[in-house]
C-alpha positions, 0 to 999 in steps of 0.5 A: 527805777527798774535795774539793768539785765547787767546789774541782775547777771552781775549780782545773781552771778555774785551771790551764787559765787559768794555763797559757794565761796562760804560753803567751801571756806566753812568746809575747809576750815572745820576739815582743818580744825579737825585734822589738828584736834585729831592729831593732838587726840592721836598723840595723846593717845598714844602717849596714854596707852603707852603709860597704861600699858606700862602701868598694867605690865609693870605696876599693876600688883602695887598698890595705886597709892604706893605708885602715886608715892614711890614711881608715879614721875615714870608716867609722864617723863616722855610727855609735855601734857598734864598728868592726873591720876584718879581713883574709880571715884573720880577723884583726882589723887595726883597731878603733874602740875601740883594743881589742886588734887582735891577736885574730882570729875564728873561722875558721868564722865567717869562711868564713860571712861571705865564703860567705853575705855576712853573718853575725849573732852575738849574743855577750858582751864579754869585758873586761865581760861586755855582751851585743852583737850583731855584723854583718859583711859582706865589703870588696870590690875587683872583686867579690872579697873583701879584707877584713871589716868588722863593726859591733858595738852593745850589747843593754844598752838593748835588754834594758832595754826587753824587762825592761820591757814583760816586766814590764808584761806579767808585771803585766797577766797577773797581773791577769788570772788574779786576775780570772780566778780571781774569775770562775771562783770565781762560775762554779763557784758557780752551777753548784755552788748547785744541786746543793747546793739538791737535795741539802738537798732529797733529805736531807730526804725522806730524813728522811721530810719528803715534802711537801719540793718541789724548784724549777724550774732553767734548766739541763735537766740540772739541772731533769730531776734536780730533777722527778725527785726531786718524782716520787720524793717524789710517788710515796712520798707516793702509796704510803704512803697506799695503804699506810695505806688498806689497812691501815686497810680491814684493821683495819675488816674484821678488827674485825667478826669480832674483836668477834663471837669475844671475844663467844662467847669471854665467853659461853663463859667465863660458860657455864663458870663457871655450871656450876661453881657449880652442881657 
């Protein structure tokens, strides 16, 4: 079965309108995402860069280890994130939260903090599967690296605020393709009412109703289509009273003569009984 001019607009018009719709949304939800991943970089940043600019100030002729024993709880009093302290090996030598400080990071990873003077991982805790962000930077003593702090915060609120404005956004977006989809639907109407009017029209002369007339529309293409078919039925009408005239004028012409022959053929018939009787 063959589908409606309408039923194609409408779905041509909603396919663009949803595929619009997923570009914006994936758009504006990963713009959001990172605005909050980028503030808790920013913050976190901030923080460090204070704790290794005081490190460097008022700590850097101590030994790592002695500051790890005697004054390390300066470093994270005026921050909620985790901790950690490592030496240029990579290995962890104190954590905030008293978690294993046997473990070491990778070696990759290290050459990056002490090469770029920063490093960025986004990762999961292992012992509960929170997703977090780490910042480190390089602990320096007369401009040489001795050591690594990294502060590490949680993304649980960070991804509860990106779930909720995901959802009102997803809600908004929902809203505007159901209002999308009435208006494409009233869109399609118009333009298909028309072509629907000058169909019925165009049944109809051709059912031999010629005194039909189409009405005139605002659409050129549409008006054009419509005078055409009132010339069609105009020039039909035109024609068939032609073709009536002359075989009227035919018949009139024809009668005469028919009239004069079936009088003669009377006569003759008479003449020919008449002749018989008398035999």
């Amino acid at each position: 079965m063959k589908k409606s001019i309408k039923s194609r607009l409408i779905k041509n018009f909603m396919i663009i309108i949803i595929l619009t719709f997923l570009i914006i949304e994936i758009s504006l939800i990963k713009g959001v995402k990172e605005y909050f991943y980028n503030n808790v970089e920013t913050i976190l940043t901030n923080q460090l860069e204070l704790s290794t600019t005081f490190f460097e100030r008022y700590f850097s002729a101590s030994d790592l280890s002695d500051i790890i024993l005697d004054d390390v709880d300066v470093f994270w009093l005026h921050t909620k994130a985790q901790v950690q302290i490592m030496d240029t090996s990579g290995k962890i030598l104190m954590d905030s939260l008293g978690t294993d400080i046997e473990e070491s990071i990778d070696p990759q990873e290290v050459n990056k903090i002490l090469s770029d003077g920063k490093s960025t991982k986004i990762s999961e805790i292992t012992y509960s599967n929170e997703p977090v962000m780490s910042v480190s930077m390089p602990l320096l003593k007369q401009n040489k690296p001795v050591g690594i702090m990294r502060f590490t915060s949680s993304l649980n609120i960070a991804n509860d605020m990106i779930i909720q404005i995901s959802k009102l956004l997803i809600g908004l977006g929902i809203a505007v393709i159901l209002i999308s989809g009435l208006i494409s639907y009233l869109l399609a109407k118009s333009i298909v009412k028309p072509i629907t009017e000058l169909t019925q029209v165009a049944e109809k002369m051709a059912d031999a109703q010629f005194k039909v007339r189409s009405r005139e529309y605002k659409d050129a293409e549409i008006d054009k289509l419509s005078l055409t078919l009132n010339y069609m039925a105009e020039e039909v009408t035109r024609r068939e009273r032609i073709k009536d005239d002359f075989i009227s004028s035919i018949s009139h012409e024809l009668k005469t003569p028919l009239t004069s022959i079936k009088g003669w053929a009377i006569t003759l018939k008479s003449y020919e009984n008449l002749d018989k009787k008398i035999l």
